[in-house]
C-alpha positions in Angstrom: 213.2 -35.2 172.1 213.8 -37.0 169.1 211.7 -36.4 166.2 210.6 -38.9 163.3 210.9 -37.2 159.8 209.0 -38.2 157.0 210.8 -38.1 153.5 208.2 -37.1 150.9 209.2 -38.8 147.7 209.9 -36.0 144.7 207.5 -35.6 142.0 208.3 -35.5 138.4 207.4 -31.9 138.3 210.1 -30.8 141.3 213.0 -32.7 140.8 212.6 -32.3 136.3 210.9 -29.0 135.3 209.7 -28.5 131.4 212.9 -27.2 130.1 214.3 -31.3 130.2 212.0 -32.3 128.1 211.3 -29.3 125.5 215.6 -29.3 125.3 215.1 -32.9 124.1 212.1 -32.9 122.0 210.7 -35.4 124.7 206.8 -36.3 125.6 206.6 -34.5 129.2 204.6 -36.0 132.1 201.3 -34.6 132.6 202.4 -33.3 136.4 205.4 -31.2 134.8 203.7 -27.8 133.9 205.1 -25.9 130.8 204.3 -22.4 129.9 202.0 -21.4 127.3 203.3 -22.3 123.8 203.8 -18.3 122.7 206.4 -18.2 125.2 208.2 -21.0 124.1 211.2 -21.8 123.0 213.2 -18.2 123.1 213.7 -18.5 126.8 215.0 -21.6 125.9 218.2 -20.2 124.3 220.4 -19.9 127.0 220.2 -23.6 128.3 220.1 -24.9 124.9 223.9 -23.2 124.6 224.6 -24.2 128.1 223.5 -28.1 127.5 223.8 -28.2 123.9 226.9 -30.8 123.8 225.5 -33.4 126.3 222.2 -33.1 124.8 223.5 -33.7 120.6 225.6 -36.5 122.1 222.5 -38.4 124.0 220.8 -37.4 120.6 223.2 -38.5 118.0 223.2 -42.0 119.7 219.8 -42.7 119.3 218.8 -40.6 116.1 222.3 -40.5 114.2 221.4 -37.9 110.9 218.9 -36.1 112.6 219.0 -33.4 115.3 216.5 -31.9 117.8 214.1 -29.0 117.3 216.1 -26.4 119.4 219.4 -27.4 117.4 217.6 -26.2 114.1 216.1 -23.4 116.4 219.0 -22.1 117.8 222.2 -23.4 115.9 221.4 -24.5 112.2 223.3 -22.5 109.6 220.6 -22.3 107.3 217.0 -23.7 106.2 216.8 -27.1 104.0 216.9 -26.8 101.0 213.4 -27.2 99.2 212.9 -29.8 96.6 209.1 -30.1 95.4 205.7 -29.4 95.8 203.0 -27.2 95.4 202.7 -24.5 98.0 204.2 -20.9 98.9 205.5 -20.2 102.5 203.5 -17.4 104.0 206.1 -14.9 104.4 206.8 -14.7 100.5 203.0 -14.7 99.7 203.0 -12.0 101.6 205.8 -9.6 102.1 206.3 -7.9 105.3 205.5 -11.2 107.2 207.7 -12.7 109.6 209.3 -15.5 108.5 208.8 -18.8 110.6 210.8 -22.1 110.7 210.3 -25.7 112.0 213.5 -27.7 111.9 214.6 -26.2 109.0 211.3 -26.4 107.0 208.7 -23.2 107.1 206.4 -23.2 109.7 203.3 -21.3 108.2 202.0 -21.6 104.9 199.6 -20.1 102.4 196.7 -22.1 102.1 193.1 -21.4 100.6 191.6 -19.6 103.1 194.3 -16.9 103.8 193.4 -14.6 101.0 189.6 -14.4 102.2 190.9 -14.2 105.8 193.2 -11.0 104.0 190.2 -9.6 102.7 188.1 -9.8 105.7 191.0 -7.8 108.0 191.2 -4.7 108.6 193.9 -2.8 107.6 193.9 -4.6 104.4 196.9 -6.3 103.4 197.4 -7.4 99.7 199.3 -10.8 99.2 201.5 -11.2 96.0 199.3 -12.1 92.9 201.9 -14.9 92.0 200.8 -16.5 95.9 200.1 -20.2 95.3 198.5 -21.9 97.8 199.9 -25.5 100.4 198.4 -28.3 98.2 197.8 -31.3 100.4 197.9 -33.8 97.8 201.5 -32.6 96.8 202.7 -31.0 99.8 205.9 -28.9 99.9 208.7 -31.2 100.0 212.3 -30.9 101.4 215.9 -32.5 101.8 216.1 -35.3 104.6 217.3 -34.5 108.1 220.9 -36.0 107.1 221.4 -35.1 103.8 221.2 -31.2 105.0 224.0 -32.4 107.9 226.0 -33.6 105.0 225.8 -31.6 102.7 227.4 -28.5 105.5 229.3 -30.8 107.0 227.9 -31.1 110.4 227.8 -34.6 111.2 229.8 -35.7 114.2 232.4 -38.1 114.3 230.9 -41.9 113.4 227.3 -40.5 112.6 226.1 -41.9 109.3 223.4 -41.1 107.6 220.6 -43.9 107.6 217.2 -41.7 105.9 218.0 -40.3 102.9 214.7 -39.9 102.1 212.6 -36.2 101.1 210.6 -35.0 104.0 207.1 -33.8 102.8 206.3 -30.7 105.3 203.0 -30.7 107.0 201.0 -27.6 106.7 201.5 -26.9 110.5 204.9 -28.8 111.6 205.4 -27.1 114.6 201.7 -28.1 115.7 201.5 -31.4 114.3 205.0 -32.0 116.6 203.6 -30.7 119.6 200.4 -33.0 119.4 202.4 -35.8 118.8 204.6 -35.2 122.0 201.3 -35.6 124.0 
């Protein structure tokens, strides 16, 4: 007896899961699910090797002098190189912290507050007397995107460089770019 089957049409979320879209620094769909933000993006390290070359080529096309997040995560030689303002990264304020990146800039910084947060822990931790704290009004500045590529010779084949201007690093980068993928 001959049976009619419905097709159900695929949902972003089945046919595309999170990975796509964290890979390529992209805004993901509300119905694609993602895991919790602690967990992300070291599981990410395998497909970012496995996709790597497709994904800098789409990339390069549409931001040439820039790359994505997991590129800075995952393949960039070094950090950029630091070229004003007022701040210390948290790791050097105080030693024995991990060190944390953001394409190529730090990702956590001493601010006002984390010496009175210090004090108030328990075990006590001392930070370095010479700690100077993120200053919003001059906030810690660093190299452009493309001059970094330039400068270690990464950029591919008929990329130019079109910003040549200093990047000023937010106090949280990492959290100001996940707010703005929403």
């Amino acid at each position: 007896m001959p049976t009619t089957r419905r097709y159900r049409p695929r949902t972003a979320s089945e046919s595309v899961d999170w990975r796509y879209y964290a890979l390529r620094d992209l805004s993901r769909p509300d119905e694609v699910q993602a895991p919790p933000l602690h967990i992300v993006p070291w599981p990410l390290e395998d497909e970012w090797h496995r996709h790597s070359d497709a994904i800098l080529r789409e990339w390069v096309k549409a931001h040439p002098g820039t790359r994505p997040s997991m590129w800075w995560a995952f393949d960039a030689p070094d950090e950029r190189e630091r070229i004003g303002g007022t701040g210390m990264p948290y790791s050097v304020a105080l030693p024995g912290s991990p060190e944390s990146y953001f394409k190529g800039m730090p990702n956590r910084w001493w601010t006002t507050g984390s010496q009175s947060f210090l004090e108030s822990s328990w075990p006590k931790r001392i930070a370095s007397p010479a700690a100077v704290a993120y200053d919003p009004a001059d906030p810690p500045t660093f190299e452009a995107e493309g001059v970094f590529l330039e400068r270690h010779g990464l950029l591919m084949k008929g990329e130019r460089v079109t910003d040549r201007t200093p990047e000023a690093c937010p106090l949280e980068p990492f959290l100001d770019f996940m707010r703005n993928l929403r």
